[in-house]
N, C-alpha and C positions, 0 to 999 in steps of 0.2 A: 684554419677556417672552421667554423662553427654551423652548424643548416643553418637554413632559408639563404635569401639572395645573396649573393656575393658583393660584398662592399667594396666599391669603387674610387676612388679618389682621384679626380682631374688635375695635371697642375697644365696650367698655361698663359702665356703673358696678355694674350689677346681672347678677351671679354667677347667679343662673337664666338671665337672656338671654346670657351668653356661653356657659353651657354646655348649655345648646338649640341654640343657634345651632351652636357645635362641632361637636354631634352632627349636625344634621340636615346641615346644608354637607357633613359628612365621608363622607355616605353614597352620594354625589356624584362617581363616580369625575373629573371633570373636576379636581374639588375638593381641595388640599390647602391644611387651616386650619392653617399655621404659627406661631399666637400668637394669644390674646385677653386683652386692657390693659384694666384695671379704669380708666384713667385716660391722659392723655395724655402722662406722664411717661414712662409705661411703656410705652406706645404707641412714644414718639419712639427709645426704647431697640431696642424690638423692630424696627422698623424697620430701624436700625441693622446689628443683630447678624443679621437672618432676611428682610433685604432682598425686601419682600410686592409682587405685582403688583399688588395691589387691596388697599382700604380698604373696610370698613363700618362704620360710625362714628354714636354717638348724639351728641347733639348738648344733652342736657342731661346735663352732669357736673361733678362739684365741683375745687376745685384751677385747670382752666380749661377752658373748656366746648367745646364741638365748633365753633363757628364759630370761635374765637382760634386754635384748634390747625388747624384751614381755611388758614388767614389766613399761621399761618409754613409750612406743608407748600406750598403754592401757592407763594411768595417763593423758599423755597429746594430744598424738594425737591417739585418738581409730581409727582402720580399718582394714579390714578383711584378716585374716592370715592362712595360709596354711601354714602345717610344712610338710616340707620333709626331712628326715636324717634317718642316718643310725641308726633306734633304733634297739640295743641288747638289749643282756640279763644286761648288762652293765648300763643300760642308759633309761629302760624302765619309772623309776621315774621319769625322765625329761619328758619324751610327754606326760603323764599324769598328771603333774606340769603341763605343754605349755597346755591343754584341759581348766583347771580349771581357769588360765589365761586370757581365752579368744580364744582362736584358733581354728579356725571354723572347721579344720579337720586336722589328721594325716597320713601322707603316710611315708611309709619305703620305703628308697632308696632301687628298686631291685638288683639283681644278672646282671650287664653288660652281662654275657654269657648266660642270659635266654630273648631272642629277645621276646618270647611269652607274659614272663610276665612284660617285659620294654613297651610293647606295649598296653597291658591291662593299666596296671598303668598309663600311660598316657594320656590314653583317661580319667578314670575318674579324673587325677588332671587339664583336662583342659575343663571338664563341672566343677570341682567344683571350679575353681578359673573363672568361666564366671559367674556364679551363685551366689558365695560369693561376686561379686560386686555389688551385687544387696542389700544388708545387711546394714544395720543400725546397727554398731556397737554401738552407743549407748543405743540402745534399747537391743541388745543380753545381756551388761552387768548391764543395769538395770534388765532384765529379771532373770537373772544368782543370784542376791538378795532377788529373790522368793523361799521362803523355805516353803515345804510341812509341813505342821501342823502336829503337833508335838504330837497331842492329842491321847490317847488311841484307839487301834482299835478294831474292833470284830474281835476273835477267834474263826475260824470254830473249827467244830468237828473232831478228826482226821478219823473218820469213814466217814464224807462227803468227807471233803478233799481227801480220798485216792482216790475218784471216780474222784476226777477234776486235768484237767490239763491247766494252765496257758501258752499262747505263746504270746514273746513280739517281736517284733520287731523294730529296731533302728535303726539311722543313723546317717546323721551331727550333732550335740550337742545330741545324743543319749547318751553318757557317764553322760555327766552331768544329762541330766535327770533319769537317772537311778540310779544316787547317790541320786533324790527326792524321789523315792520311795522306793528300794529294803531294806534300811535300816529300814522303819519303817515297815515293815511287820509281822505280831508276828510269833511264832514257828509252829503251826500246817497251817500254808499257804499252800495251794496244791504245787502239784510239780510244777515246774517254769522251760522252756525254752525259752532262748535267744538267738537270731540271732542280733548283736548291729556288721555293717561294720568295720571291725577293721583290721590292718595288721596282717598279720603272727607273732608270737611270744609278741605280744603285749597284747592281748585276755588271757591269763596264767596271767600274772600280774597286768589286770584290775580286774579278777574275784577275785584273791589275795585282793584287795584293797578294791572290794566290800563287801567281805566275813570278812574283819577288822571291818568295819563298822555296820555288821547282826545281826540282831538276829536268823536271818537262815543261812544255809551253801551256801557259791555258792566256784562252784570251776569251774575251763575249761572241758569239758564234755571231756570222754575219748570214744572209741568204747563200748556200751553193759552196760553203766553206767547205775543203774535202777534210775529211777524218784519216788519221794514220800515227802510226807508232809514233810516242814521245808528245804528241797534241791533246790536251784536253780543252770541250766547249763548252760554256756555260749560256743555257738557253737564257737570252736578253727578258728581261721585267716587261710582265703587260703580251709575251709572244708566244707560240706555241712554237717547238723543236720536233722535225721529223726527221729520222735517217731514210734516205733510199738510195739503190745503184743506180748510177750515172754512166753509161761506158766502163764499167767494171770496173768504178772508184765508188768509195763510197762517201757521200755527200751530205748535207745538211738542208732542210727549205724550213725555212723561218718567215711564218705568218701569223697572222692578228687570230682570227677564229673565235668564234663564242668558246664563256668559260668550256671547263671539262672538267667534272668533279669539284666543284665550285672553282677552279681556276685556271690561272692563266698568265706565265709556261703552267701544263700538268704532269706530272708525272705519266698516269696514264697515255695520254697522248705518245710519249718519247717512249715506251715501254712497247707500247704496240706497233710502236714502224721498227723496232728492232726484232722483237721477233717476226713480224712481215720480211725483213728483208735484212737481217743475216742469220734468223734462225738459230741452228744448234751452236752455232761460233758466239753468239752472246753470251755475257756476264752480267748478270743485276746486283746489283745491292741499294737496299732501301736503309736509311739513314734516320735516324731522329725524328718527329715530327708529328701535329695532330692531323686527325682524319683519317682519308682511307686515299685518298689520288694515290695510284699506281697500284694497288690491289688487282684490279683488273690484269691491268695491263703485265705484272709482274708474271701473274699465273700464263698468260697469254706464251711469257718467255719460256715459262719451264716447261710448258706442254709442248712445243717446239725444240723442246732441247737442251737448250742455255742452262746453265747453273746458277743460281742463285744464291743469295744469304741476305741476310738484315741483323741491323744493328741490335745487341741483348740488350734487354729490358735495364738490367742495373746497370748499363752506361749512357741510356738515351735523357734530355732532358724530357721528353715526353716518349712515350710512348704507346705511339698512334697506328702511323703508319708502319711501321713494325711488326706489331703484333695484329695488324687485318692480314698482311700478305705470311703473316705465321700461320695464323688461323685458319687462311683458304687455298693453304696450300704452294701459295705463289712463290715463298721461300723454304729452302732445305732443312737451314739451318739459321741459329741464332749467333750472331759472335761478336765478343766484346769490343767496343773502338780502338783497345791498345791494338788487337790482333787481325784489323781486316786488312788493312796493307797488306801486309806477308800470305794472308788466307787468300787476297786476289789474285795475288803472281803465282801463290800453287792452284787457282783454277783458268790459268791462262797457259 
């Protein structure tokens, strides 16, 4: 990427969303939309001819669809892509396919008749498609070739573990990295919550995916789900996650609430009911991702007691939120994604 605005390139099959999109990106002095491709044809051409630092790309289209046109863009020409489509219940396999890809972040097309949340949704796809220009897509997918060690880990006791509680927080390439660790985790791992930015209905069939892959459970946290050894929760799309004691279990309440740090699950939010209410028995780690959501909240842990760490700079696709809770203290230390598995069970 070269100064001035960052150049943008829409593809989408539907002529109302490329010319919303146009408009509202364009209003965006960062923003100059250089093209919107009814199709991937026209996509590859535009590319060509108007050379875009960034891609926003739907992922259902005719001719051949957003993951195929993923697949050669990645091979030969890597660059940073932002998927927007309409993911169901239908279709959740695809944007989870389009992450593992290469796809710097996924957004769900909103509800047209909900002005509040078109208007949210669009400020953050037009910090994260100002931000993805900044990305070294070849370094993401050499990165994405880093696989966490594979080697045996230590198994707490489940008598420790029930006193400890685990909160992680994620963002941009948060999925993938959380496919480096959650899966090598043994069975008696403390209880684990997750706040990983995710749309609405999408969050259900990550934690599905994760949970294929476990040796522990993770499932989408519900209202009042208890947390304990071998469980991890993954705060639902669009909700806030809070830990508190219940009769001296500890519990989960999952509600709607205005954003928090522009969002909503926040990291913040989950960060600060855990040190509220387990205090020094907490474990944080912050993960991948733009912004600052859990800065706060992270330091909230340490000053309570909890140990901390976050993910090092040369292994995050962004690094955001990383280096604010480096910065303010909220994390100890920095450690690569091959090495936080085995770095959590030695601070558990």
């Amino acid at each position: 990427m070269t100064g001035g605005p960052v150049k943008v390139l829409i593809v989408d099959d539907a002529p109302i969303v490329r010319n919303v999109l146009t408009k509202e990106l364009s209003r965006d002095s960062r923003i100059e939309v250089v093209g919107a491709a009814e199709d991937a044809y026209q996509a590859r051409d535009m590319i060509i001819e108007r050379n875009p630092d960034v891609i926003s790309l739907d992922l259902l289209m005719p001719r051949m669809d957003g993951l195929e046109f993923m697949e050669v863009l990645m091979k030969h020409w890597p660059m940073p892509i932002i998927v927007l489509s309409s993911i169901v219940d239908d279709h959740w396999d695809q944007a989870l396919r389009a992450l593992e890809l290469g796809a710097i972040e996924v957004f769900a097309k909103p509800n047209p008749e909900d002005p509040v949340a078109f208007k949210a949704m669009l400020a953050r796809l037009t910090d994260t498609l100002v931000w993805a220009a900044r990305i070294d897509m070849n370094e993401v997918l050499q990165k994405k070739k880093i696989q966490s060690k594979p080697s045996p880990l230590k198994s707490p006791s489940l008598a420790r573990a029930a006193d400890k509680i685990i909160a992680i927080g994620a963002s941009t390439g948060g999925a993938e990295a959380l496919r480096n660790i959650i899966p090598l985790l043994p069975p008696t791992t403390p209880g684990i919550l997750i706040v990983q930015h995710m749309p609405e209905h999408f969050t259900h069939s990550f934690a599905q995916r994760l949970d294929q892959m476990s040796q522990i459970e993770v499932k989408e946290a519900e209202d009042g789900d208890e947390v304990y050894p071998g469980r991890a929760l993954l705060a639902p799309g669009d909700h806030h996650m809070r830990l508190k004691n219940k009769n001296g279990k500890y519990v989960v309440d999952i509600v709607k609430g205005p954003l928090v740090s522009r969002h909503r699950p926040s990291v913040d939010v989950l960060m600060q009911s855990v040190a509220d209410t387990a205090g020094a028995e907490g474990v944080g780690v912050m993960l991948t991702g733009m912004g600052n959501d859990g800065a706060k909240g992270m330091l909230s842990m340490r000053e309570r007691g909890a140990r901390t760490i976050a993910q090092s700079e040369e292994t995050c696709v962004v690094f955001g939120m990383p280096r604010e809770v480096l910065n303010n203290g909220g994390a100890e230390t920095a450690v690569p994604l091959p090495d936080i598995a085995s770095k959590l069970m030695s601070l558990v």
